[in-house]
VMD Tcl script that builds the backbone (N, CA, C; Angstrom):
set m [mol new atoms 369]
animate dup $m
set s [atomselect $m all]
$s set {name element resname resid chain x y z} {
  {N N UNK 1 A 0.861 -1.172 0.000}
  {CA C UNK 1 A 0.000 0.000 0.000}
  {C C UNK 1 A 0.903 1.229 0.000}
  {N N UNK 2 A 0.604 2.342 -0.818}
  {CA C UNK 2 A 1.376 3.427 -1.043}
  {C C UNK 2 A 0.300 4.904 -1.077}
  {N N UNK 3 A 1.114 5.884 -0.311}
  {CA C UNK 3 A 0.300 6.860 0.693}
  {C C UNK 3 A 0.654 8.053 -0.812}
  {N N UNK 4 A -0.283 8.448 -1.496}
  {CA C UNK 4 A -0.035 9.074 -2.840}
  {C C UNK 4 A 0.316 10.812 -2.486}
  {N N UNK 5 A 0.526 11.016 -1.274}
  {CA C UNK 5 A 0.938 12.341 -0.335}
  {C C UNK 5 A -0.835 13.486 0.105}
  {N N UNK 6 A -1.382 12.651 -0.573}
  {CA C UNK 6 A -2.993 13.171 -0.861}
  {C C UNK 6 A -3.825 12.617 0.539}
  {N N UNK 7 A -5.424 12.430 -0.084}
  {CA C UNK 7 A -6.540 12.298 0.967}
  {C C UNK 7 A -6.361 10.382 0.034}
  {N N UNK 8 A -5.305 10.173 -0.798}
  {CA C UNK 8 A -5.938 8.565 -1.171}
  {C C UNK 8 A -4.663 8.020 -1.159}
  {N N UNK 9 A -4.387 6.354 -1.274}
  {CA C UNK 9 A -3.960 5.217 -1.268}
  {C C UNK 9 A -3.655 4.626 -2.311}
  {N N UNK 10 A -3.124 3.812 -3.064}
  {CA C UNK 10 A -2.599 2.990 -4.272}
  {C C UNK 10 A -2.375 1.607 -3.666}
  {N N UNK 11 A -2.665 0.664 -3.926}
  {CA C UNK 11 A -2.832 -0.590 -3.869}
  {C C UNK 11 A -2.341 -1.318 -4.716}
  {N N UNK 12 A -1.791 -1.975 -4.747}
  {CA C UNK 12 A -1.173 -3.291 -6.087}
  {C C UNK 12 A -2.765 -3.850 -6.272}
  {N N UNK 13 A -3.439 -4.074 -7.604}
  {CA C UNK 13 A -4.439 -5.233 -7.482}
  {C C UNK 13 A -4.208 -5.721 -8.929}
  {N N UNK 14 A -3.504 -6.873 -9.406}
  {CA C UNK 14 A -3.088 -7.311 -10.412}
  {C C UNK 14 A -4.547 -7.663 -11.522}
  {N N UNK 15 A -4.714 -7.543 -12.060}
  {CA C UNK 15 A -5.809 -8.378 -12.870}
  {C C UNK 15 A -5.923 -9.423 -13.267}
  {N N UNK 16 A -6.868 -10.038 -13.853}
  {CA C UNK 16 A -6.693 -11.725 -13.927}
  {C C UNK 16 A -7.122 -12.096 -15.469}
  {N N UNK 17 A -7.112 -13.094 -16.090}
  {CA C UNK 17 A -7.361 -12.934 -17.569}
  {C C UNK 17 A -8.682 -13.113 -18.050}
  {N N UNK 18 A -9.643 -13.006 -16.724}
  {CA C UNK 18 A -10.644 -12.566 -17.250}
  {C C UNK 18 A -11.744 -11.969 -15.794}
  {N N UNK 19 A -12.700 -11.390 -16.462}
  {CA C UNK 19 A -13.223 -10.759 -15.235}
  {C C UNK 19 A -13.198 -9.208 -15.864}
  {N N UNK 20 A -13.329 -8.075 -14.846}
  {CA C UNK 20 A -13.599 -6.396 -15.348}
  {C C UNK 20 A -12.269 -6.257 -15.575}
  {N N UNK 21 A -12.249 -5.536 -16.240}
  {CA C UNK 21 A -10.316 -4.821 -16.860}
  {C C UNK 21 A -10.185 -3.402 -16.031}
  {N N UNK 22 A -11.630 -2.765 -15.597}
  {CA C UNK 22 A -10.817 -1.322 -14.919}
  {C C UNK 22 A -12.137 -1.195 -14.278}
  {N N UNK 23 A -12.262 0.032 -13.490}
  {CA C UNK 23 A -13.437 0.305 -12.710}
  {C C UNK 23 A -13.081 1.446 -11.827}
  {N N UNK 24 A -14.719 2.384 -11.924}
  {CA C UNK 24 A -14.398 3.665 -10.930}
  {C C UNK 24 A -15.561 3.893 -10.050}
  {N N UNK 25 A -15.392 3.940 -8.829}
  {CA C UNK 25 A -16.398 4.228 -8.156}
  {C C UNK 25 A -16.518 5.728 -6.904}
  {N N UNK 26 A -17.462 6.599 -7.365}
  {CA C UNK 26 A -17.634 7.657 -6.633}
  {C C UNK 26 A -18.734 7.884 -6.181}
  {N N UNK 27 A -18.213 8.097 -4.975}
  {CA C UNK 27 A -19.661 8.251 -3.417}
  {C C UNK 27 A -19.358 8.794 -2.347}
  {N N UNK 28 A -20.225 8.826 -1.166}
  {CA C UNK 28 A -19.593 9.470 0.182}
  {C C UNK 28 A -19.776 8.500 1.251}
  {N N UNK 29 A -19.177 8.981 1.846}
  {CA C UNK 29 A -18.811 7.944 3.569}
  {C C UNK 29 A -19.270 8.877 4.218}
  {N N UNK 30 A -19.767 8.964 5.407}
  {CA C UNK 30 A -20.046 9.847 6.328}
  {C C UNK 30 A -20.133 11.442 5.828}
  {N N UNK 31 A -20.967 11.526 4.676}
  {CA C UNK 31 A -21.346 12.733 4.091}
  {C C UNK 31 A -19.246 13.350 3.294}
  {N N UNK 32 A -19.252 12.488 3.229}
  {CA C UNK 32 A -17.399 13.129 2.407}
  {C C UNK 32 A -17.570 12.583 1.133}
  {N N UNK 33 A -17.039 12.409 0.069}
  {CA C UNK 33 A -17.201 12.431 -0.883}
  {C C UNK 33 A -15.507 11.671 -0.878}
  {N N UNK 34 A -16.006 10.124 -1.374}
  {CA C UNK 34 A -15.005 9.246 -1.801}
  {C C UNK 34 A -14.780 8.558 -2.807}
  {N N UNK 35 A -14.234 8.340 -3.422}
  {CA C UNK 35 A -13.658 7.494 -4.598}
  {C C UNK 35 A -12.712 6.055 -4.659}
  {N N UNK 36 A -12.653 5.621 -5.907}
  {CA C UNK 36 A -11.920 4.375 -6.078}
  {C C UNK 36 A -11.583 3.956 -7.326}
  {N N UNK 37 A -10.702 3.750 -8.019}
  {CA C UNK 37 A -10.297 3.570 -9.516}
  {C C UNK 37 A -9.163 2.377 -9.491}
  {N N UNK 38 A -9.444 2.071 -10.050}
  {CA C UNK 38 A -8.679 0.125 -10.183}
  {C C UNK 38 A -8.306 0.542 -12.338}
  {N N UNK 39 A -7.058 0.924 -12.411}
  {CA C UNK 39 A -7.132 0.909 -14.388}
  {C C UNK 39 A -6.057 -0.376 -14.401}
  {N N UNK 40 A -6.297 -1.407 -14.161}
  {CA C UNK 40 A -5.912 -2.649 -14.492}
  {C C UNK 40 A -4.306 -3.383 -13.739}
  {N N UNK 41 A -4.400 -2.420 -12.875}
  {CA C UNK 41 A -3.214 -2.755 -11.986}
  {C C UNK 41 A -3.034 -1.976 -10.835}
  {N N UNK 42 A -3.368 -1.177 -10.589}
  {CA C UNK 42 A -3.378 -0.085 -9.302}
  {C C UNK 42 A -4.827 0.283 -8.807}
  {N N UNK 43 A -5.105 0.036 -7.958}
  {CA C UNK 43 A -6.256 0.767 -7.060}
  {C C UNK 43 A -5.664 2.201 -6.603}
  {N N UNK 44 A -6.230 3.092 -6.713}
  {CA C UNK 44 A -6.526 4.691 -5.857}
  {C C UNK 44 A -7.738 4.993 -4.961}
  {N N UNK 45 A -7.647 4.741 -3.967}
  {CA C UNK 45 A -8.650 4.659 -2.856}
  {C C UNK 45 A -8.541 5.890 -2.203}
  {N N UNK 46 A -9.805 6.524 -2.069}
  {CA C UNK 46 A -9.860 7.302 -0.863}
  {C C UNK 46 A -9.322 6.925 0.468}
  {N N UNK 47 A -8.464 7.816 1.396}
  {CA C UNK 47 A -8.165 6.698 2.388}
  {C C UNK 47 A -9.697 6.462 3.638}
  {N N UNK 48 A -10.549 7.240 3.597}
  {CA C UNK 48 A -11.794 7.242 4.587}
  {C C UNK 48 A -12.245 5.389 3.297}
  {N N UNK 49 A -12.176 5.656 2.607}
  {CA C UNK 49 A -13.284 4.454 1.949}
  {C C UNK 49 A -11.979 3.342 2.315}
  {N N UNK 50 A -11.284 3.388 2.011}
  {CA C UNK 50 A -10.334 2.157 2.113}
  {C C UNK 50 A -9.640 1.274 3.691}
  {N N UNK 51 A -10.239 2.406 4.667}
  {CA C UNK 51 A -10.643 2.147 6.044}
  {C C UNK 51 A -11.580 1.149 6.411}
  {N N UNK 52 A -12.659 1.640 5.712}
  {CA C UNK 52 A -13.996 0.974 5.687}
  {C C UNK 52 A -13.942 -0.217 4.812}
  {N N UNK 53 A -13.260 -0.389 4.086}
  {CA C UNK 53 A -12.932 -1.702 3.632}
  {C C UNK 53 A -12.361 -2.761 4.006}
  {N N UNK 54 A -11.031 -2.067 4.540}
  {CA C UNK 54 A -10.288 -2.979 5.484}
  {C C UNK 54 A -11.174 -3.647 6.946}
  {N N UNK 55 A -12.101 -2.686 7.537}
  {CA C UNK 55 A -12.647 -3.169 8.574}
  {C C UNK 55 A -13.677 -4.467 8.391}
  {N N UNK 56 A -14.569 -3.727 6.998}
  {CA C UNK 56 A -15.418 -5.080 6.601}
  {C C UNK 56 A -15.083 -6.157 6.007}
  {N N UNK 57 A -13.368 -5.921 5.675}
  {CA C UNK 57 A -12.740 -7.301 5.393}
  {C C UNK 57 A -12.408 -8.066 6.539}
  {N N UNK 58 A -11.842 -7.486 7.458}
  {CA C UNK 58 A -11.432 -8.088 9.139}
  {C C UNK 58 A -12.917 -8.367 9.963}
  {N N UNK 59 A -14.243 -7.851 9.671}
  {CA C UNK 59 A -15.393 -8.450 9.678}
  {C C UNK 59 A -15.105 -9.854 9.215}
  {N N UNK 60 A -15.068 -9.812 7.949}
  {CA C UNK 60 A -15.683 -11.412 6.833}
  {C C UNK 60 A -14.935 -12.374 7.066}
  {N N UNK 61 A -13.518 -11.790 7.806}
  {CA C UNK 61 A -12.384 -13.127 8.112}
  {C C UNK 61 A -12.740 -13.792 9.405}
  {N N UNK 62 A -13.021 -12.715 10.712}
  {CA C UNK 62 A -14.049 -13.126 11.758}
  {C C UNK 62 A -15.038 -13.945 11.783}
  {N N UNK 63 A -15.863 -13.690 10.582}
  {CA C UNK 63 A -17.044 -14.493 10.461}
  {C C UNK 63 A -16.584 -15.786 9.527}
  {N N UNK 64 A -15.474 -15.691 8.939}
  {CA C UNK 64 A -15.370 -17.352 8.101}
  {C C UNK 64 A -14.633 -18.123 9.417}
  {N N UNK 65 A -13.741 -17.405 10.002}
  {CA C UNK 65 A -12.943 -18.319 11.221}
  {C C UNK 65 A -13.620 -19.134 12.211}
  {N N UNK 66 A -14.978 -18.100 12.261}
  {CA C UNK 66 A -16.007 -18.691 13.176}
  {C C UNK 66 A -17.082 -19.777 12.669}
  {N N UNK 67 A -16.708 -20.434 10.846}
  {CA C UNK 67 A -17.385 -20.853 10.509}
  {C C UNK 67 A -19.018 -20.500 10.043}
  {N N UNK 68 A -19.130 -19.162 10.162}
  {CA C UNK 68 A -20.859 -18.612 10.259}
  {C C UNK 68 A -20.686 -18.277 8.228}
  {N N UNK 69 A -19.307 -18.405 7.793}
  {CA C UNK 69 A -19.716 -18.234 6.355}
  {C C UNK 69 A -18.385 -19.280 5.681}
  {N N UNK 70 A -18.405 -19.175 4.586}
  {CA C UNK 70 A -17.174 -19.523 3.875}
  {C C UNK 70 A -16.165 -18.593 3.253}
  {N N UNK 71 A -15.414 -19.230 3.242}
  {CA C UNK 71 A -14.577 -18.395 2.108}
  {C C UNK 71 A -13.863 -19.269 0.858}
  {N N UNK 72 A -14.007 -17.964 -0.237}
  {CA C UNK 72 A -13.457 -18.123 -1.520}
  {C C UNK 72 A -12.064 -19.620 -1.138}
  {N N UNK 73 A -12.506 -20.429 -2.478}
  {CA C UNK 73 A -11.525 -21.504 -2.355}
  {C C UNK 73 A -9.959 -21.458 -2.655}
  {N N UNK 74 A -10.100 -20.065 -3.481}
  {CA C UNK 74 A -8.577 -19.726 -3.649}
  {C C UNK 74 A -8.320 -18.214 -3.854}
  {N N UNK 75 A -7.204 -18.249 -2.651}
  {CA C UNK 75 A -6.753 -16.693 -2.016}
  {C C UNK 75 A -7.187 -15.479 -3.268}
  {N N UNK 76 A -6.591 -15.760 -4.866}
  {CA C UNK 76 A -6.409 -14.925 -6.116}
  {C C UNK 76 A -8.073 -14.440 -5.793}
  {N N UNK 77 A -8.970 -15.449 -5.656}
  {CA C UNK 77 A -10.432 -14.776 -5.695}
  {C C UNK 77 A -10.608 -13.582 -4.706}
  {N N UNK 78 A -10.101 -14.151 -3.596}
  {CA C UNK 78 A -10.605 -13.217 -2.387}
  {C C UNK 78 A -9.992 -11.404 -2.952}
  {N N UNK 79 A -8.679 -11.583 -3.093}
  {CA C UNK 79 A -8.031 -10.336 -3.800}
  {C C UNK 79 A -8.658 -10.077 -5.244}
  {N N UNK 80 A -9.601 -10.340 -5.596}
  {CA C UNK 80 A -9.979 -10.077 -7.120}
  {C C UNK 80 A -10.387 -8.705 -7.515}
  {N N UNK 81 A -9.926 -8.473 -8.574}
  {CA C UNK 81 A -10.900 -6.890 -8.466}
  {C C UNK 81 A -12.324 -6.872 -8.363}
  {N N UNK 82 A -13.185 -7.581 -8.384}
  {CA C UNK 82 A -14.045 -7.745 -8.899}
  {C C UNK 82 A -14.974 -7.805 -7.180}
  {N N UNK 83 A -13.877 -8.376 -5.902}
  {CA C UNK 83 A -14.594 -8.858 -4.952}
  {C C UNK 83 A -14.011 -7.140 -4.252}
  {N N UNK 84 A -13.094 -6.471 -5.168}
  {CA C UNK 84 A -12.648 -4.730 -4.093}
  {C C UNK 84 A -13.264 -4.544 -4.621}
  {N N UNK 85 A -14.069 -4.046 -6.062}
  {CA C UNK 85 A -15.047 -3.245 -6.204}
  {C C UNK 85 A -16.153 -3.182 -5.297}
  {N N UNK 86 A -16.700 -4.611 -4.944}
  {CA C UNK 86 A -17.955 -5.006 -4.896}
  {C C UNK 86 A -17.849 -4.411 -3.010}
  {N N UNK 87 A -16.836 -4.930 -2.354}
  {CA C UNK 87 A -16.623 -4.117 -1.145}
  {C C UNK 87 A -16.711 -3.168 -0.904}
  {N N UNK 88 A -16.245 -2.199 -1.767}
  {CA C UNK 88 A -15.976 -0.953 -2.213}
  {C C UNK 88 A -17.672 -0.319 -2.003}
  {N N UNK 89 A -18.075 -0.743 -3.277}
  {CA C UNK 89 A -19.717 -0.230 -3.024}
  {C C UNK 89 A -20.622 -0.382 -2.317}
  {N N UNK 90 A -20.129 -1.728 -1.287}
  {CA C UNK 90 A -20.817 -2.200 -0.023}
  {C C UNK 90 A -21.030 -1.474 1.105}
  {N N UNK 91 A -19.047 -0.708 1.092}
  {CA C UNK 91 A -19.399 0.167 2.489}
  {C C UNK 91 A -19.510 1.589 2.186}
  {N N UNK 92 A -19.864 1.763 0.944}
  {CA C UNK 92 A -19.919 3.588 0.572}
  {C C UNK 92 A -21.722 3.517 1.439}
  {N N UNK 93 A -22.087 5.114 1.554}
  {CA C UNK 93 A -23.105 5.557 2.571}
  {C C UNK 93 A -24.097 5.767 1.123}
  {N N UNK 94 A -23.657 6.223 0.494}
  {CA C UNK 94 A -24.233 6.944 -0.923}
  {C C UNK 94 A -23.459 6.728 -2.115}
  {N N UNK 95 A -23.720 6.270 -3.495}
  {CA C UNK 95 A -22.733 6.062 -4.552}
  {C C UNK 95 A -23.670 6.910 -5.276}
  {N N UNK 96 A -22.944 7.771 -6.430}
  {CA C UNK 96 A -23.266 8.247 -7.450}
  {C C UNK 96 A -22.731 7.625 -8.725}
  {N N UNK 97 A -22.093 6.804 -8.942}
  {CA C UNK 97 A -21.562 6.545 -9.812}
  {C C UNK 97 A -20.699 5.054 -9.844}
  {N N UNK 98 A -20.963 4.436 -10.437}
  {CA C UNK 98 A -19.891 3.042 -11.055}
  {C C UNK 98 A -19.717 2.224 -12.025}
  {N N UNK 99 A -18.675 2.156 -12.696}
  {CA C UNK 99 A -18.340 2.356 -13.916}
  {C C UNK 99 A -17.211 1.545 -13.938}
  {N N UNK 100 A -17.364 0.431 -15.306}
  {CA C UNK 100 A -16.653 -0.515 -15.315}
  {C C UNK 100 A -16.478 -0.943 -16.466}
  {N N UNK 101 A -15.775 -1.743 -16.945}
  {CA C UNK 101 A -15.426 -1.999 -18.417}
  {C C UNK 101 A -15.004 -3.671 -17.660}
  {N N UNK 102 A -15.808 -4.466 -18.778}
  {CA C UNK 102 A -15.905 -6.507 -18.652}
  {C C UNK 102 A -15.747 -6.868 -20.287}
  {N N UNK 103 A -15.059 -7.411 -20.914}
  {CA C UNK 103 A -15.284 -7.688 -22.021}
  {C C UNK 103 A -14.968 -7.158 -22.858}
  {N N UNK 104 A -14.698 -5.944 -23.156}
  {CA C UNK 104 A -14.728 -4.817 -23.919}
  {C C UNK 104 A -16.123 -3.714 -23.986}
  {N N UNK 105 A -17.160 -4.071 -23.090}
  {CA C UNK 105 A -17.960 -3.310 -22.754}
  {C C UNK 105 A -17.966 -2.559 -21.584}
  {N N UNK 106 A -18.653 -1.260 -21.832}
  {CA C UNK 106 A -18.298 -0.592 -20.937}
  {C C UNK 106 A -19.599 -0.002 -20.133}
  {N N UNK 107 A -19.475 -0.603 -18.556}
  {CA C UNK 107 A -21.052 -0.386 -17.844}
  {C C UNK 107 A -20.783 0.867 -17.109}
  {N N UNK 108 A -21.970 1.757 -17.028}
  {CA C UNK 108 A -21.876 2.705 -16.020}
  {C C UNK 108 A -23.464 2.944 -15.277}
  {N N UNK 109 A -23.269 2.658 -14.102}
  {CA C UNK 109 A -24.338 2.556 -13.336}
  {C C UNK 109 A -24.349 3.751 -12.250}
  {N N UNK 110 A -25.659 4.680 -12.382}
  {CA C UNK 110 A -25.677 5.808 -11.281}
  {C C UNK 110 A -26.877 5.740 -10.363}
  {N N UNK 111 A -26.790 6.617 -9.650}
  {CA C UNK 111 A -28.056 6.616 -8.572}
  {C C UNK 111 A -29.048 6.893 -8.773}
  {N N UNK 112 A -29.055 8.044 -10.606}
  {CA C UNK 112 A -30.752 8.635 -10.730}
  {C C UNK 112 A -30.814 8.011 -11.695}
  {N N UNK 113 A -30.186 6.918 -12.628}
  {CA C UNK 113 A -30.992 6.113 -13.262}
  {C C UNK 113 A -31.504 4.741 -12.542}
  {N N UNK 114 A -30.410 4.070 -11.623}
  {CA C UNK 114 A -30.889 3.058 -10.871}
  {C C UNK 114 A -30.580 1.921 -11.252}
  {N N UNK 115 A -29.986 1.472 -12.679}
  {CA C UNK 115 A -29.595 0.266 -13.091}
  {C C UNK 115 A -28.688 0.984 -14.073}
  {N N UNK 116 A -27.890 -0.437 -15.143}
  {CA C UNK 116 A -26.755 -0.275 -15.557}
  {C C UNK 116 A -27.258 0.551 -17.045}
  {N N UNK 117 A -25.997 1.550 -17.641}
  {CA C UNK 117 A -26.215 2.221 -18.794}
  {C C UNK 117 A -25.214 1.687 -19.900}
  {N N UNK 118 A -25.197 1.001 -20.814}
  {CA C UNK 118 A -24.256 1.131 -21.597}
  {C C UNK 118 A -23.738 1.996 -22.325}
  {N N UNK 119 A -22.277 2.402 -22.196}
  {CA C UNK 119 A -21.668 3.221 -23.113}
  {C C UNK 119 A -20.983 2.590 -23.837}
  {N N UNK 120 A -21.072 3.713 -25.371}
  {CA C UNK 120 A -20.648 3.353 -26.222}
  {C C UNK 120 A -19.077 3.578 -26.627}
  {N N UNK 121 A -18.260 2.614 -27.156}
  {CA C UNK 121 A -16.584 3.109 -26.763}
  {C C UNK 121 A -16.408 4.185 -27.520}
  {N N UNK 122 A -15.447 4.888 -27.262}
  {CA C UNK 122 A -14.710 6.108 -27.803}
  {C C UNK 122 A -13.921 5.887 -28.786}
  {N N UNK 123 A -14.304 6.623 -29.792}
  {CA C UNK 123 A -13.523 6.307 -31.260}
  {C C UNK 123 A -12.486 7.200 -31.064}
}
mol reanalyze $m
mol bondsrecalc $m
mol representation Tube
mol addrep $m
């Protein structure tokens, strides 16, 4: 983890050869206004959101140790981008925005439409 001299964080999160290729997510935590961007090898985390991640990860390890859930059968999953995004949007208070590219398509999902929008790529 690397402290970018800012209010955010950088993360190693390698990608895998298949699954989302990049992803951005913007929202607030306790009325602040946080973010998260994964472009296929680095996470940039707000550090308030990436707090809140870490805690509800040290939650989910609590609760698999105790047997009350499972966990992923292999470590690469648990680190996936796919399982930080999804954390990510779990512990935001409010999201406006998330936006992701799977396939070569590119999803962007906001709060006043309510489900996913496709965009069209950039020529």
């Amino acid at each position: 983890m690397h402290s970018s001299g800012d209010d955010t964080l950088r993360l190693p999160l390698p990608r895998r050869p298949y699954g989302i290729e990049t992803f951005r997510v913007e929202a607030t935590v306790e009325d602040e206004p946080v973010h998260a961007q994964w472009d296929g090898r680095w996470a940039i985390v707000s550090k308030l959101l990436c707090e809140r991640v870490e805690l509800a990860r040290a939650v989910e390890e609590t609760f698999v140790e105790a047997g009350v859930t499972s966990r992923f059968e292999h470590p690469a999953l648990r680190r996936s981008p796919e399982a930080f995004m999804l954390a990510v949007v779990t512990c935001c208070d409010d999201i406006d925005v998330v936006e992701f590219e799977i396939r070569g398509h590119h999803r962007v999902i906001t709060s006043d439409v309510g489900h996913s929008v496709p965009r069209l790529p950039e020529d």
